[in-house]
Structures are given as C-alpha cells and as structure tokens.
ZAMARGU-4260 file (C-alpha; in steps of 0.2 Angstrom, whole numbers, plus 5000, padded with zeros to 4 digits):
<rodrens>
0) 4877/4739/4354 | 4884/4743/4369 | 4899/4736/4376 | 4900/4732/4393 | 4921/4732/4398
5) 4926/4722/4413 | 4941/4730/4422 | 4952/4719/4430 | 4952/4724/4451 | 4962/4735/4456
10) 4977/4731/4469 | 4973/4747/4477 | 4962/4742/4487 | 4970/4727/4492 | 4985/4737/4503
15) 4977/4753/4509 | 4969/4746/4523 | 4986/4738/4529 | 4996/4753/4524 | 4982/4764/4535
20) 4984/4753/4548 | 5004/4750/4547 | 5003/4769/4549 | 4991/4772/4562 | 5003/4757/4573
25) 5019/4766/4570 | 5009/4783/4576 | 5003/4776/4590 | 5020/4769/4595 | 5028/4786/4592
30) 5015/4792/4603 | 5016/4779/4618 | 5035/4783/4616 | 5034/4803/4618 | 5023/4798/4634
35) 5036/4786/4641 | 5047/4801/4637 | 5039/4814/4646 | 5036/4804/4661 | 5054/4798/4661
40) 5058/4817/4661 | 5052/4819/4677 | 5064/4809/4686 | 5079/4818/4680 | 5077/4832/4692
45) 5094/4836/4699 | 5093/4837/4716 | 5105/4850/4728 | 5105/4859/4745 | 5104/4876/4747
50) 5113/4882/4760 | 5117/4866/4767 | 5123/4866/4787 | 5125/4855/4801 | 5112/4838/4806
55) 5106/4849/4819 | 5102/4865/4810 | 5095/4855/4796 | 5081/4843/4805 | 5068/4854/4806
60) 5071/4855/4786 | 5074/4835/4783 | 5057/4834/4794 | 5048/4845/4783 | 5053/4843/4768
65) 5047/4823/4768 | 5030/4829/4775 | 5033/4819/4793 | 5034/4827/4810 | 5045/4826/4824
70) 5040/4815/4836 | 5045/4814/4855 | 5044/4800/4870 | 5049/4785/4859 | 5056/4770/4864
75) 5065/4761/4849 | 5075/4744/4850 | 5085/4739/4837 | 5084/4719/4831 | 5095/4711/4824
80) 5092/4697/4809 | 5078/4684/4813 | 5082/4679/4829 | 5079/4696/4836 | 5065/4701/4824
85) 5054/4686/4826 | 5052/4682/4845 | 5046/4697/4849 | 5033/4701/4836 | 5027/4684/4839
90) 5025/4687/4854 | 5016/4707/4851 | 5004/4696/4841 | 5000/4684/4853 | 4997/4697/4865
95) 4986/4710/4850 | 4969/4715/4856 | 4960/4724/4842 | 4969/4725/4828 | 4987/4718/4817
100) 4992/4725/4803 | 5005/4718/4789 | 5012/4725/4775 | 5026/4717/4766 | 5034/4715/4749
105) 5040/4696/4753 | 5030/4681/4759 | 5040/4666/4752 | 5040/4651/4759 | 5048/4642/4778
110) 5044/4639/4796 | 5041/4656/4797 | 5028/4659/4786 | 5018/4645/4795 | 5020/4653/4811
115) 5014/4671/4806 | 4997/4663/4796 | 4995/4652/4812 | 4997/4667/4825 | 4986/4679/4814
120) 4973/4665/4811 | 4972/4659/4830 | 4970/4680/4832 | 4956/4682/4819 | 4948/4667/4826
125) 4948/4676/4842 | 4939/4693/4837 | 4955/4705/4832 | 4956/4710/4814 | 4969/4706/4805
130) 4973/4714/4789 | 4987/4707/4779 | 4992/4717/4764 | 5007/4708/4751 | 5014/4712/4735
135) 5008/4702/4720 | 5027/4699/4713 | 5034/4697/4731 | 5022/4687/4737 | 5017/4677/4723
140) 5024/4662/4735 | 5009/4662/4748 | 5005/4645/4747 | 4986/4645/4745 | 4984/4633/4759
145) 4990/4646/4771 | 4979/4661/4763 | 4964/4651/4766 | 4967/4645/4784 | 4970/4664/4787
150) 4955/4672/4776 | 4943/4654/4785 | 4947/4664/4800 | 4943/4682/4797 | 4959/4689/4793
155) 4958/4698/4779 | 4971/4695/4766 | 4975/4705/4749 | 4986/4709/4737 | 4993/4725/4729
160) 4994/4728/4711 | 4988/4710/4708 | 4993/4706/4687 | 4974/4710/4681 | 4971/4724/4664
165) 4966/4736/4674 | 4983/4737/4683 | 4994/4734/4667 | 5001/4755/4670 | 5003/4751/4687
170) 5013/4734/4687 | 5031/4743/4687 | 5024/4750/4703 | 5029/4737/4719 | 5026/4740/4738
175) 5042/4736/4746 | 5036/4742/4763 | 5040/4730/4776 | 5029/4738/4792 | 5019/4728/4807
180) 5007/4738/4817 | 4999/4728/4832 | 4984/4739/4843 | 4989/4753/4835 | 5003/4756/4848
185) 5018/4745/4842 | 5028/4745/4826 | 5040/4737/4816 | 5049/4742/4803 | 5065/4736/4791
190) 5069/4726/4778 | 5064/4709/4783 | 5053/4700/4772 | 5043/4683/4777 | 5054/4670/4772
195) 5063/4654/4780 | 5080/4665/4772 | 5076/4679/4788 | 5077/4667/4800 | 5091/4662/4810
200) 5107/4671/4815 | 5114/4675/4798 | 5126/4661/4799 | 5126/4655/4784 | 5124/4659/4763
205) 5104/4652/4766 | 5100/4665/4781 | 5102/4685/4776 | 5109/4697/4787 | 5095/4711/4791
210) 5092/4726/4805 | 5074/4730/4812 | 5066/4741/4824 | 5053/4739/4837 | 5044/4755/4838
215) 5034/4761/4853 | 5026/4777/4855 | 5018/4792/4846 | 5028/4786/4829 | 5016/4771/4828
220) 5003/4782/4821 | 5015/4786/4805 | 5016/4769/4802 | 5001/4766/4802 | 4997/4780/4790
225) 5009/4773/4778 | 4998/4755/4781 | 4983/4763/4777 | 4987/4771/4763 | 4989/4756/4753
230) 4976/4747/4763 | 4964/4760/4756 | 4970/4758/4739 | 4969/4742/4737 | 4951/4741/4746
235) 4942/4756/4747 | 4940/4752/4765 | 4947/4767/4777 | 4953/4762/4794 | 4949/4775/4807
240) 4947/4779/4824 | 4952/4776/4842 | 4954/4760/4837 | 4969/4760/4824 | 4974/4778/4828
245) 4974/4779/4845 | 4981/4792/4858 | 4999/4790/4861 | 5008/4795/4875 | 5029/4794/4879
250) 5035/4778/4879 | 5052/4783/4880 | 5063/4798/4876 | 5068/4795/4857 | 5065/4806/4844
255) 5058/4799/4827 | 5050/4802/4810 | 5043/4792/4798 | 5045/4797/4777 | 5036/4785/4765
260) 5032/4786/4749 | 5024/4781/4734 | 5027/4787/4716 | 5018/4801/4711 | 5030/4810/4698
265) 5038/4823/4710 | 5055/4819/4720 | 5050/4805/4734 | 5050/4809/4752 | 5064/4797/4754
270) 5074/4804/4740 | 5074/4819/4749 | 5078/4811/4767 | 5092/4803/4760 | 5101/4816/4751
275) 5098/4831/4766 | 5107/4818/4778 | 5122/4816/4767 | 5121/4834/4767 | 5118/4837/4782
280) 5134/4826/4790 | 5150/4835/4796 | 5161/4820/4802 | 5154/4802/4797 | 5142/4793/4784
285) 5140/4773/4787 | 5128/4766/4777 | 5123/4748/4772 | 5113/4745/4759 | 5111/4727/4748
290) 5107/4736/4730 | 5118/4753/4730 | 5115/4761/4714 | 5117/4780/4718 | 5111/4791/4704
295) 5125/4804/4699 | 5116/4818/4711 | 5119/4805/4726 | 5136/4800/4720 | 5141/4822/4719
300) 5133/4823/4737 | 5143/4808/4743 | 5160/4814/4736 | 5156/4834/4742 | 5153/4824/4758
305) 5171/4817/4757 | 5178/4836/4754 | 5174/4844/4768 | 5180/4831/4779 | 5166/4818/4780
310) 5170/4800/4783 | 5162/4791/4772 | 5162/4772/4774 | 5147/4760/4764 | 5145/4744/4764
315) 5136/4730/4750 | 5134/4714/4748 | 5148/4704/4737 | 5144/4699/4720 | 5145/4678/4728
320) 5133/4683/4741 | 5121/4692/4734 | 5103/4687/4728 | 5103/4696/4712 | 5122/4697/4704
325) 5118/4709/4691 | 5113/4723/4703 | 5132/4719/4712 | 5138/4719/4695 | 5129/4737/4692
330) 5134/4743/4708 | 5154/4740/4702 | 5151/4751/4686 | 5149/4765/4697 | 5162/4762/4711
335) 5178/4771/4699 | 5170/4787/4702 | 5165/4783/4723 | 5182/4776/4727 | 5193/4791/4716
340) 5180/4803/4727 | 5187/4794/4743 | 5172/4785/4747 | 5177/4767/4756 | 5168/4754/4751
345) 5166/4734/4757 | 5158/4720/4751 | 5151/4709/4765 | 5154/4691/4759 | 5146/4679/4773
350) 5126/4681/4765 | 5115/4692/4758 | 5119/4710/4767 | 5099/4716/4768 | 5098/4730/4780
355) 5096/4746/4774 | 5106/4759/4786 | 5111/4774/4787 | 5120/4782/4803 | 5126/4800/4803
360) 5137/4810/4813 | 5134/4797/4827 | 5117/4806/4831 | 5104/4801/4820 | 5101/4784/4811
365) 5089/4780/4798 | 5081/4760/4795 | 5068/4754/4783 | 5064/4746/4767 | 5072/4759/4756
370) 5086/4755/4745 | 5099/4765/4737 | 5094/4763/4721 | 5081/4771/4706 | 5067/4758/4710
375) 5068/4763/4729 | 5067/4781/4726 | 5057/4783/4709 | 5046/4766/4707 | 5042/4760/4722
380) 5033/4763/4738 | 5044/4763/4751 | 5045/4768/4772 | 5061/4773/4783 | 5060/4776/4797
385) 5074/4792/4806 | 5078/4791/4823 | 5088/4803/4833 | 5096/4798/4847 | 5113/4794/4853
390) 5111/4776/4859 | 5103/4768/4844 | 5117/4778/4832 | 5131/4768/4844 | 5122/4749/4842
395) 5120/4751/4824 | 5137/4760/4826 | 5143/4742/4833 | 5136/4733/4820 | 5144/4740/4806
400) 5161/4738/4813 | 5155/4720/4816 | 5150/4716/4798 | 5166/4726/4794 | 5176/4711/4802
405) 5170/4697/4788 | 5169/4710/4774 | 5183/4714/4762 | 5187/4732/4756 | 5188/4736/4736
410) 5202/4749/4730 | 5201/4759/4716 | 5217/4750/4709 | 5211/4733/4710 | 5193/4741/4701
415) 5202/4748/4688 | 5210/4734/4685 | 5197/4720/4685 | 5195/4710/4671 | 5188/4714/4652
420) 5176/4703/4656 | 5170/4709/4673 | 5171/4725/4664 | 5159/4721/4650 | 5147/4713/4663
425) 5147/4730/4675 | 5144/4738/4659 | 5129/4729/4652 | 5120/4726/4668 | 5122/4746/4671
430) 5110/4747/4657 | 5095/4741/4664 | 5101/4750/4682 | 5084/4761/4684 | 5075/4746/4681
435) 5082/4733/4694
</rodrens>
C-alpha cells in the first residue's frame, strides 16, 4: 500500500520574497544614490579666467558670456529699503495701462501685502492684466482672503513649483526672483520681498535693510523675459506681443544688462557675472550680501583680487541680526581663510542686511535677488540686474559707507580665537552650507 508522506513546509518560501525585495530596496537606493552623485558632479566645476584684464576690456565678455546684451538709454534709480521702494511702484500700478507683472519669492503678511492685492485688484477690475507669480515656500503666507479678492477680479495668481507628486524632483528648485514689470516699459528689480519686515526706513530689528532699482528703458524687455519664462512654466500660456514687449526707446543714458538664471546643470549665468567682475576689478570690490557663502573658487578669485592690489571690503548681516543664524554661523567657518587673504569684512548689526550689491572699480554695480551662496547660484532661479555708470556706482558707493557706520569689523585674531563652542557651531552648520 502506498504511503502518502506529509512534509512539513518549508521556511524557504516564507523569506525569499522579503530577501528579493530587501535586495531590490538596497538596489534601488544605491542607484538613486549614483544619480544624486552624478548630478552633484556637475556643480563642482572649478571656475577661472582666462586671460583676465580690466572691467572695461572684459564687458563685452561679462555681457556675453551670461547670454544678456548691452543695453543703452536707460534711466535707473536706486531705492532704498521700503520707503523708497514702495511709493513709487505703488504709484506705477496705479498709473499701469495694459499689463503688471509680479514675480517674487516672498509674500508674507503686513500693510503692505494689502496694499499690493488692493492696487492689483482695483487694476484687474479695470481691464489691465495682472499676473502674479509666487513661490510655493516663500509665499505659502498669502492669506487666501487676499488671493481671492485678487483672482475675483481678474488677476491671475499662481504658484511656482506648488508641493504636488509631479514636482517632488523639482521641490529643491525655488524662484527667488524679485522683479515688477508694469506696461512693459518700467522695472523693478532687488531683493525685496512682500512683507510688513520691508517696510519702513530700516530702523529697527522688525524692518530689514534692502536696495532696489527702478528701471526705465530698453532693459525692461530682459526683465520681462526672465518673467515670462516662469510665467510660461508654470502655465503654458506665452505672453507676447506689442503689448508686453514693446519698442523701447532711450530713457536715459545708463547702460545695463540683465543675467538670470534657472538650474539647468551647467554653470548659472550669474555665477559667471559674478566671478568675471571680481575678476575683472583693478582697485575696489564692495559687496553686501545677507547669506555669503562663497565656494572655494570665489573665495581664490576674492583673495587673487586682494594680491594685485584690489580693495576688497564685504559686508554681512551679524549673527543677532540675521533671519536665519545658521547661514551667519556658516559664513564664520569660512572667514579664516577671507580675513588671512586680506579681505575686510563687517557684520551689520541694526536688522537684517538684505541687499545684494556688488560695486566695482566705482564704474559698474550689480543689484538683484542673487545671493552669494550655492543655492543662489546652483538651486535657484535668480535675476541681477549690471549697470554701468558712474553715478549709481557713487550712491550705492554712499551707502555702504553709510551702513559701515553701525557695523562692526571682524579680525582674523578675534576669529581665530572665538569660542570652542562658536567653533563647533560654524562647523556643524558648514555642513549643510549648499543646502541653506
């Protein structure tokens, strides 16, 4: 008679499948990791000048190379913080006829905030098309009441990269353009954002210090280039025409350009701007910049700058001031090697030190939303706006040595001998410097 043998299951069967997948998980991660990698790679070109020469020799070069143009017959005017910013494009919108555009990383919350959606709804209301473009983390405090008085009167209102699947890869990726473009014929341009902290005079902690210009003149058109090209992103619809590109005759007798840039994997346009103008100087370098994280290539330019002669003088907000202490505390981790290279540096200690300014050789100045960090130049999309002319290099000139009045100067001595803790702070928040 036959036998029938029961054979106890096997365990095999019970850990294949989450070994197969425990394996397939830990390839996959190694994969994701390569492409992080590889991607990573490409920001770790090292960047220098071949056969560097003076700001006017070099120009045609800085002009070129950050795929703007040269434009004559402008009339610029600097402003300064929110008393000289937000009068006159107040008033620009009041005045609009066809078109006002917005593109800006910040809209918190203030006065200020209810002003602007008041002006642009009154204006949509009135037949002129508004379009108002914000980043999703920067402007994730538009209060809702405010989108919809402006969206209930025609304006049209979006976000860039809102948090959605389809944008998870592109998250990382913020527009910190601050630009306004009214009729296509007048711009501004800096690092204000739309918040009750620009307001004011800078006179105290709660009100930042900031530099903007009005633009007038054949530059508009680059601005509104760089508007359209996230306009277009985010909704496929394409601007064009008499209306928003019109033809633009001298205004004035400044000469501008316009680099912006968004990341593409390649060097940015703004990268490039800034390090051919450090190159490019022959007796002075003032910049003012909130979050100064140079990479090693900008920190080599900077001291080479110092060698043949340049005086270089930058200025940062202090670590008390600040609106985001760990980029301060990044900053000092790299101010040895500045201050031994004979780079001066002071730390503005009334507010938040915004503007983002570069002045050199007292010819040529360069304003926008840029900082001097990895994010501005490898993450984000940013504008700057390069103007070359004599009498805006002397106000922002004056400014400076105005700020310099209420800031204090670090030496390398008192760096070097900060505490263990400071130290170990600078250190760690080093770290995650390409990140913040």
């Amino acid at each position: 008679m036959w036998k029938i043998e029961k054979h106890k299951p096997s365990g095999t069967h019970f850990v294949r499948i989450p070994l197969i997948a425990a394996v397939s998980l830990v390839g996959i991660v190694i994969g994701l990791t390569i492409m992080l990698w590889s991607a990573e790679r490409g920001r770790d070109t090292h960047l220098q000048v071949k056969q560097p020469a003076d700001f006017a020799a070099l120009l045609p070069s800085i002009v070129g190379l950050t795929q703007a143009s040269l434009d004559p017959g402008n009339q610029v005017r600097v402003l300064q913080n929110g008393d000289g910013l937000f009068p006159p494009l107040l008033e620009d919108i009041a005045n609009a006829r066809e078109s006002i555009h917005i593109e800006s990383y910040i809209w918190w919350k203030g006065p200020i905030c209810d002003q602007i959606a008041n002006a642009l709804a009154r204006k949509a209301r009135q037949g002129v098309e508004v379009r108002l473009l914000v980043d999703a983390s920067g402007g994730r405090r538009l209060e809702r009441r405010l989108k919809k008085m402006m969206t209930d009167a025609g304006a049209q209102v979006r976000v860039f990269h809102p948090v959605r699947i389809s944008n998870l890869g592109r998250l990382n990726n913020r527009d910190h353009r601050k630009i306004v473009i009214v009729d296509g014929r007048i711009g501004y341009i800096g690092g204000f954002g739309l918040a009750k902290e620009w307001m004011g005079h800078a006179q105290d902690r709660e009100h930042w210090r900031d530099t903007s210009l009005r633009v007038v003149g054949p530059v508009v058109n680059r601005l509104q280039s760089a508007f359209c090209e996230n306009w277009i992103e985010e909704t496929g619809e394409i601007p064009a025409g008499q209306r928003y590109f019109p033809h633009l005759g001298p205004a004035g007798s400044m000469q501008a350009h316009v680099a912006y840039t968004s990341p593409t994997g390649s060097v940015s346009s703004v990268q490039v701007l800034y390090y051919l103008a450090i190159s490019a100087a022959r007796r002075e370098i003032l910049i003012q910049n909130p979050y100064m994280l140079p990479a090693s290539d900008a920190i080599q330019a900077l001291s080479e700058a110092v060698r043949r002669g340049v005086d270089v003088k930058v200025m940062v907000p202090a670590t008390s001031a600040t609106d985001s202490p760990i980029v301060q505390h990044a900053s000092h981790h790299l101010f040895g090697r500045l201050l031994q290279a004979g780079v001066k540096i002071w730390e503005y200690d009334p507010t938040l030190l915004h503007q983002k300014v570069i002045i050199v050789d007292g010819i040529w100045s360069c304003v926008g939303s840029t900082n001097f960090d990895t994010r501005s130049l490898q993450l984000n999309d940013e504008i700057s706006m390069g103007v070359l002319d004599r009498s805006i290099a002397t106000q922002l000139r004056a400014a400076f040595a105005n700020d310099l009045r209420t800031a204090r100067q670090q030496r390398y001595a008192e760096w070097k001998h900060r505490s263990l803790w400071h130290k170990l702070i600078d250190q760690l928040a080093y770290l995650g410097s390409s990140q913040l």
